[in-house]
C-alpha positions as MATLAB code, in Angstrom:
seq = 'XXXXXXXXXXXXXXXXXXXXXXXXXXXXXXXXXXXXXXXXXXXXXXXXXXXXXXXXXXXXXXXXXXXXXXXXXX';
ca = [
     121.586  -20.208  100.613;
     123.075  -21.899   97.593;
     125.964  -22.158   96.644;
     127.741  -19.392   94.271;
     125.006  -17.167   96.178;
     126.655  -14.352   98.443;
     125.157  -12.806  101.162;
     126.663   -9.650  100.555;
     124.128   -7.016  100.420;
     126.582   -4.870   98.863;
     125.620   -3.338   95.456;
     128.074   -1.744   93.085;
     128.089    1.054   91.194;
     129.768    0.417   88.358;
     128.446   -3.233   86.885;
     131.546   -4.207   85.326;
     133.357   -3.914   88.262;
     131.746   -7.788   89.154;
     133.952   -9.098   86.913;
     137.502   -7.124   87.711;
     137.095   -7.807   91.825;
     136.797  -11.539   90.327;
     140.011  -11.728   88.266;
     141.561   -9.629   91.140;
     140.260  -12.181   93.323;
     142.226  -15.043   91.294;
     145.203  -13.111   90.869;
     145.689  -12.645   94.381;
     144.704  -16.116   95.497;
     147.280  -17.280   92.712;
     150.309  -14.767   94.534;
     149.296  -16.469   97.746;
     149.144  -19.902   96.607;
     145.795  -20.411   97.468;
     144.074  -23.384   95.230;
     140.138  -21.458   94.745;
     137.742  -23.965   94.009;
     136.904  -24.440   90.256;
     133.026  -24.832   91.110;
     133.244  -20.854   92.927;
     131.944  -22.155   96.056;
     134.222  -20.901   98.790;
     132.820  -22.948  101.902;
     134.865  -25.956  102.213;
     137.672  -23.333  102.104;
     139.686  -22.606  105.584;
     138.638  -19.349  106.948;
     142.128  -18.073  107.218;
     142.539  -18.836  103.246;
     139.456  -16.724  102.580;
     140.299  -13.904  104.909;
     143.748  -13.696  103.492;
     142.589  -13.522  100.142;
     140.156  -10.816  100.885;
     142.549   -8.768  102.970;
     145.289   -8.890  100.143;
     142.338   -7.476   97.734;
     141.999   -4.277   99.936;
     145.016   -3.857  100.467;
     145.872   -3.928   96.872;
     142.899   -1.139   96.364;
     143.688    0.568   98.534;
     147.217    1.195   96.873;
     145.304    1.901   93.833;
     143.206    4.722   94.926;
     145.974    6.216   96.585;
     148.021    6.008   93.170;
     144.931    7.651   91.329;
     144.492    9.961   93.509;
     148.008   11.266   93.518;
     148.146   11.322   90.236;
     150.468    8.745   89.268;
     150.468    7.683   85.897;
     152.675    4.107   85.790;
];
């Protein structure tokens, strides 16, 4: 596998979404402190850095869809 190349077999629905889950991606490493690698390729990168950084993302979804769906408008 090369680099920039994910293994995810995930595919999304909505194509634009790609390119908010990467800004959210940024924006949360940013909160956390965590320097991402300019050239996107994530695996020199400590484990616990990535997993942090992914687990932030849900959980910031998560509150999201739970704001959507409750119909909060703010």
């Amino acid at each position: 596998m090369t680099r920039g190349q994910s293994r995810s077999s995930n595919q999304l629905i909505v194509q634009q979404a790609a390119q908010a889950m990467e800004q959210l991606k940024y924006e949360v490493a940013q909160e956390l402190g965590i320097q991402i690698p300019q050239d996107g390729y994530f695996g020199y990168m400590a484990t616990r850095d990535t997993g942090a950084i992914g687990g932030h993302m849900v959980r910031r979804l998560i509150s999201i869809a739970e704001q959507q769906l409750s119909g909060y408008r703010g």
